[in-house]
C-alpha positions in Angstrom: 88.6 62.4 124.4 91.0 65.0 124.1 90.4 69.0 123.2 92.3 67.6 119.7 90.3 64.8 118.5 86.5 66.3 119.4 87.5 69.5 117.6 88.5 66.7 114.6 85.2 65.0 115.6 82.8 67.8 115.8 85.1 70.3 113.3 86.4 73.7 114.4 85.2 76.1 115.9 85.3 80.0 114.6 88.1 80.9 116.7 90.0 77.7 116.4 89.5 78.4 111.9 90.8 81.8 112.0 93.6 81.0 114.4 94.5 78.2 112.1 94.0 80.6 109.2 96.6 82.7 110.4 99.4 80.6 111.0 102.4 80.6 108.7 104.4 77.8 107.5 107.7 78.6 109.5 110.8 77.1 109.8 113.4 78.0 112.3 116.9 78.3 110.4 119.6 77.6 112.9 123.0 74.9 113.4 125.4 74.1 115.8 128.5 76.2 115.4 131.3 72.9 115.6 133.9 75.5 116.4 132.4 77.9 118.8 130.0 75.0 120.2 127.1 76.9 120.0 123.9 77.8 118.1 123.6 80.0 115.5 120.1 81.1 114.6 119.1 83.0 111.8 115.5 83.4 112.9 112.2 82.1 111.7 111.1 82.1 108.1 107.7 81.9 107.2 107.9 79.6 104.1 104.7 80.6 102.7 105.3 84.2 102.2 108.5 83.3 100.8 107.2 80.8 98.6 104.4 83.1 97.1 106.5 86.4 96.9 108.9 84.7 94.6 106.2 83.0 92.5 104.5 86.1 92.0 107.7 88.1 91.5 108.5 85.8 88.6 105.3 86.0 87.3 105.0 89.6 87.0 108.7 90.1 86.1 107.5 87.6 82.7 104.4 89.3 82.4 106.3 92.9 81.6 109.1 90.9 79.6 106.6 89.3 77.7 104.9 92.2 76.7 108.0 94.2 76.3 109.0 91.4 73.5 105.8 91.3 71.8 105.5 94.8 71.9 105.1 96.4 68.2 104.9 99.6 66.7 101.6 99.0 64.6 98.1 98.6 66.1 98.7 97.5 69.7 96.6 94.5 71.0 95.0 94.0 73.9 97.7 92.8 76.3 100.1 95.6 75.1 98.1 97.9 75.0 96.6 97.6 79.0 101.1 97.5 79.7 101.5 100.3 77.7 98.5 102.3 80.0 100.4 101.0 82.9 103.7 102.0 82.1 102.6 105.3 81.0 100.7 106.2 83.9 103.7 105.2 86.5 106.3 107.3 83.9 103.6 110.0 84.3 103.8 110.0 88.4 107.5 109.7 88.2 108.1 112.7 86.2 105.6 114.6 88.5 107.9 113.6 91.3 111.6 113.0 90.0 113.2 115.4 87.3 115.9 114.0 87.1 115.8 112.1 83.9 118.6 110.1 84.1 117.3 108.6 87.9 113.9 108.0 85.9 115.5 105.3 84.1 116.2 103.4 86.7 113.3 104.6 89.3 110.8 104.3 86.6 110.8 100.7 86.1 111.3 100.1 89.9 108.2 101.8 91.0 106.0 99.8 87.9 107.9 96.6 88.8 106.9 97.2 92.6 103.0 97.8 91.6 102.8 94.6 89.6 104.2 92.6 91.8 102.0 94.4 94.6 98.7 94.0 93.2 99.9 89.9 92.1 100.7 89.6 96.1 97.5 91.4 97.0 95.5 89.5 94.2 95.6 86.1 96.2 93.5 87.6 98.4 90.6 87.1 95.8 90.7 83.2 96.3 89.0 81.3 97.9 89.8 81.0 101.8 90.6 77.6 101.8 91.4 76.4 98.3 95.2 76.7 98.0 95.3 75.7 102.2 93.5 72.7 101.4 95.0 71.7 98.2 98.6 71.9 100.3 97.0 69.9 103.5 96.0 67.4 100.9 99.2 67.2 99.1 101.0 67.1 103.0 98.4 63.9 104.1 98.5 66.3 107.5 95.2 68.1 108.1 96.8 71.0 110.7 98.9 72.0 108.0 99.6 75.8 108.1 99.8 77.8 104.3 98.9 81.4 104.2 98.9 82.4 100.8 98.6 86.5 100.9 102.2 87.8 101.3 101.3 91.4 101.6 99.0 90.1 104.7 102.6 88.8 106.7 104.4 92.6 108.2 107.6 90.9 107.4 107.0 90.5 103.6 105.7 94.7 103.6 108.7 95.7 106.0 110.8 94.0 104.2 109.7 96.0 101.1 109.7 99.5 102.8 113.2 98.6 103.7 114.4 98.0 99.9 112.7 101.3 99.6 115.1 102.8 101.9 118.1 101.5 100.5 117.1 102.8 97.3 116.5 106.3 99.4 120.0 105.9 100.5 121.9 105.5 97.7 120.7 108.0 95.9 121.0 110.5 98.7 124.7 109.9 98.1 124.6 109.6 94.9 122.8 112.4 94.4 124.6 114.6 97.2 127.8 112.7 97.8 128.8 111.1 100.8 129.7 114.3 102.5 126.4 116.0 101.6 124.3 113.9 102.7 126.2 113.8 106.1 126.2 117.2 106.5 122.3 117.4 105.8 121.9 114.8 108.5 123.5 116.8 111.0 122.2 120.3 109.4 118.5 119.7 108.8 115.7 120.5 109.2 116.3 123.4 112.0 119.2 124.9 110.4 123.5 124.6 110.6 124.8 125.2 114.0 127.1 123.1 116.4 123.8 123.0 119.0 121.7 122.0 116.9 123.3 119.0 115.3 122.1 116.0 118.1 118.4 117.6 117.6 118.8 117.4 113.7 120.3 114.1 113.4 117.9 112.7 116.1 114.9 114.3 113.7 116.3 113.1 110.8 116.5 109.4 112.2 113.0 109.6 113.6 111.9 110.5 109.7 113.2 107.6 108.0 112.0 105.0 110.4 108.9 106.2 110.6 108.6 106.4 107.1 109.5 103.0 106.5 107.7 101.7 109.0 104.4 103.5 108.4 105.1 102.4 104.6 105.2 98.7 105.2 102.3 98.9 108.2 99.8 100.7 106.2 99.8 98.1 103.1 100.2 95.3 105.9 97.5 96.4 108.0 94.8 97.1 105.4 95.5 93.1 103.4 95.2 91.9 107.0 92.1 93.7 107.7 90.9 92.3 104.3 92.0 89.0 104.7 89.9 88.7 108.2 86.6 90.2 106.4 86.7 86.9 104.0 87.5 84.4 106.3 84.4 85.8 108.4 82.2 85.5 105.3 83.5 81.8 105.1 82.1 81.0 108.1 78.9 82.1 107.5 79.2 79.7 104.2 80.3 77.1 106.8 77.7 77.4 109.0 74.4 76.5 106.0 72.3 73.8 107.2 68.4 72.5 106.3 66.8 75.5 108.1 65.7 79.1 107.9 69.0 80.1 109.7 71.1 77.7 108.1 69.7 79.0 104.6 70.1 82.4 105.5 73.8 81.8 106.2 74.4 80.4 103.0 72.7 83.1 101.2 74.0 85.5 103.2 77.9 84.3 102.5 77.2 84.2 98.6 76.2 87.9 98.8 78.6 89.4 101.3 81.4 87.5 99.5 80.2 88.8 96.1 80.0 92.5 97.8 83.1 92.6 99.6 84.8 90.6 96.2 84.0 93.5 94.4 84.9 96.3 96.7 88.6 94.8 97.6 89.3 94.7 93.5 89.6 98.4 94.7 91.4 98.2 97.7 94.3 95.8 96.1 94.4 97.9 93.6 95.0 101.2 95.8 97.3 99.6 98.0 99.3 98.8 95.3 99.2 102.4 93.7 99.9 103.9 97.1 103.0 102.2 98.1 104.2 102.8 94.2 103.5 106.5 94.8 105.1 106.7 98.5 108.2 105.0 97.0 108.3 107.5 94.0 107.9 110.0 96.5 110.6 108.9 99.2 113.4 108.7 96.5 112.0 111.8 94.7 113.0 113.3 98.3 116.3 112.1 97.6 117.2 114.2 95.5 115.9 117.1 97.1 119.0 119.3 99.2 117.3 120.8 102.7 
């Protein structure tokens, strides 16, 4: 009997779940080129990520239009009026950061489109371990099916959003400064406007924005991984219950450290989410800001 079929037989083991766990549904998106006869590869997508970003991104987007349309000037309900506390609060950290009013229109609703759809990403990691991966191995017929469901748990999916942060940076450093402002601050900055000192400058001034960006996409990625790992250890405890004193302990052990650590990560989705809104505030509030 092969390694394959006992591990079907007997089920997996802990390693073998959380290895499983971790996979992505990829796809490797590359042709042959007809006319240069050869390959062109555009890399490896995980699907999954992908999927759920957009899904969530649509959600949240119809979530703010929704209350934006329903939105009266009376006695607020409910619904508009826990938008209304969020929108005030990011407008609140904006203007503490950007005073530029006219950037705040457009920076404004960035930085509150970027928490919702944060905390929506981040939220998946309140389900269940193995509902959504089993619902899509059920729907597939194949049991090794791969489905992560936690975009903000994939570095490509927080990288990727640091590095829309960065565009943003960049355009309004030239919009802000012009094209020939900002080129001369590159060169200029931080340790002041001589011929010598331009390499050093523009060296320290490349060595800020990508670590910036980097440590902006790793720290959200790092701590939804982290968190991520914590409940698919608590589901093996659940999967380990059995008709004993150990078995029984397990399984009371999993409902309690699942409701604990439930509870406590409501907080940590929600501060990621906050954070990265504020570190993007902050980043093009730096923007505008001449050395």
């Amino acid at each position: 009997m092969s390694a394959e079929i006992a591990s079907e037989a007997h089920g997996p083991t802990a390693s073998e779940y959380i290895v499983h766990h971790l996979q992505h549904l990829q796809k490797d998106f590359s042709f042959n080129s007809v006319k240069q006869s050869s390959i062109v590869d555009f890399g490896v997508f995980n699907l999954d990520s992908v999927f759920w970003s957009l899904v969530l991104g649509v959600i949240g987007c119809f979530v703010l239009w929704r209350a934006a349309r329903k939105a009266t000037s009376g006695v607020p309900g409910r619904f508009q009026a826990a938008v209304e506390i969020l929108v005030e609060m990011v407008e609140n950290q904006a203007k503490g950061v950007i005073h530029n009013a006219k950037s705040r229109k457009l920076i404004s609703p960035l930085a509150l489109t970027v928490f919702v759809w944060i905390f929506l990403m981040n939220f998946m990691d309140m389900l269940p371990v193995d509902l959504l991966p089993l619902l899509w191995q059920t729907t597939t017929g194949d049991h090794h099916a791969y489905m992560r469901v936690v975009p903000t748990a994939d570095l490509s999916t927080t990288l990727g959003l640091s590095c829309a942060v960065l565009l943003v940076c960049l355009f309004y450093n030239i919009k802000i400064k012009g094209l020939g402002g900002w080129a001369h601050e590159l060169i200029a900055a931080p340790f002041g406007n001589h011929w010598a000192l331009y390499p050093i400058n523009f060296l320290m001034q490349m060595i800020e924005y990508v670590a910036k960006t980097v440590s902006h996409g790793m720290r959200l990625f790092g701590n939804m991984f982290a968190g991520e790992l914590v409940f698919m250890l608590i589901a093996l405890m659940g999967g380990g219950w059995a008709l004993s004193a150990t078995g029984i302990g397990l399984a009371i052990g999993h409902v309690i450290a699942g409701t604990v650590w439930t509870l406590f990560h409501i907080l940590v989705i929600t501060l990621q989410a906050f954070i990265f809104m504020m570190l993007t505030l902050i980043y093009t509030g730096q923007a505008h800001e001449a050395h």
